[in-house]
N, C-alpha and C positions, 0 to 999 in steps of 0.2 A: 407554566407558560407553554401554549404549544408555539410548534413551528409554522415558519411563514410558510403559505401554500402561493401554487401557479396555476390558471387556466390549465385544464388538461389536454385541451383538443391539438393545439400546436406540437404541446411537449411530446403527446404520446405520438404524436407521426413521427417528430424529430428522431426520438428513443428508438422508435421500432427502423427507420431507417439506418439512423446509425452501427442499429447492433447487426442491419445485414450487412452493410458493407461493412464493417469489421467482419464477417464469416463467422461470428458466433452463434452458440446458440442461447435460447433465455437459460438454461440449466448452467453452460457454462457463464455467463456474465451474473450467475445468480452465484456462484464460487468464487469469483474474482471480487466480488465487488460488498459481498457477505450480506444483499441481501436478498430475500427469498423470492423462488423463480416466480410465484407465483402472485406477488406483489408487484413483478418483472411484468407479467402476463398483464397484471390488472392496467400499471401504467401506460404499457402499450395499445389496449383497447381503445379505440378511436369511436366505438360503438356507445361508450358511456360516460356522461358527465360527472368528471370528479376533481375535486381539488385533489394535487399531487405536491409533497412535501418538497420543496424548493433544494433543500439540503440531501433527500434521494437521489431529486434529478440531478444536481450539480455529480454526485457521487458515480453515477453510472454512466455520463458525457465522459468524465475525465477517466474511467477503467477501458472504458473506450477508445481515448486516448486523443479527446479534446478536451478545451477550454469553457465551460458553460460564459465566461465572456464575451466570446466570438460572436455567439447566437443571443447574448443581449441588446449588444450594438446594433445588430439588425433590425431588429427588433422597431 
């Protein structure tokens, strides 16, 4: 079974803004959050259409140190 995927284009500006205003870098929230930076990199890219795995993103909102519910309700 794979995993349920999200539109990338919203998520990945969400991710990439979030990780700056937390003052991290992708290396460190790729430590925190165990997964790799460069996976970090891919999701952040706003340059390229891709599904991003629903269970990542929730994963790298909350090392962040929100709620991936917050930003569904908006939604």
């Amino acid at each position: 079974m794979t995993s349920p995927t999200v539109l990338s284009f919203d998520w990945s500006r969400l991710l990439r803004e979030l990780r700056r205003e937390s003052g991290i870098s992708q290396h460190a929230l790729s430590l925190r959050s165990g997964i790799s930076q460069r996976t970090i990199s891919d999701y952040e890219d706003v340059s390229t259409c891709r599904q991003l795995s629903i269970y990542k993103v929730e994963k790298l909102i909350h090392v962040l140190g929100y709620e991936i519910d917050v930003f569904l309700r908006s939604k």
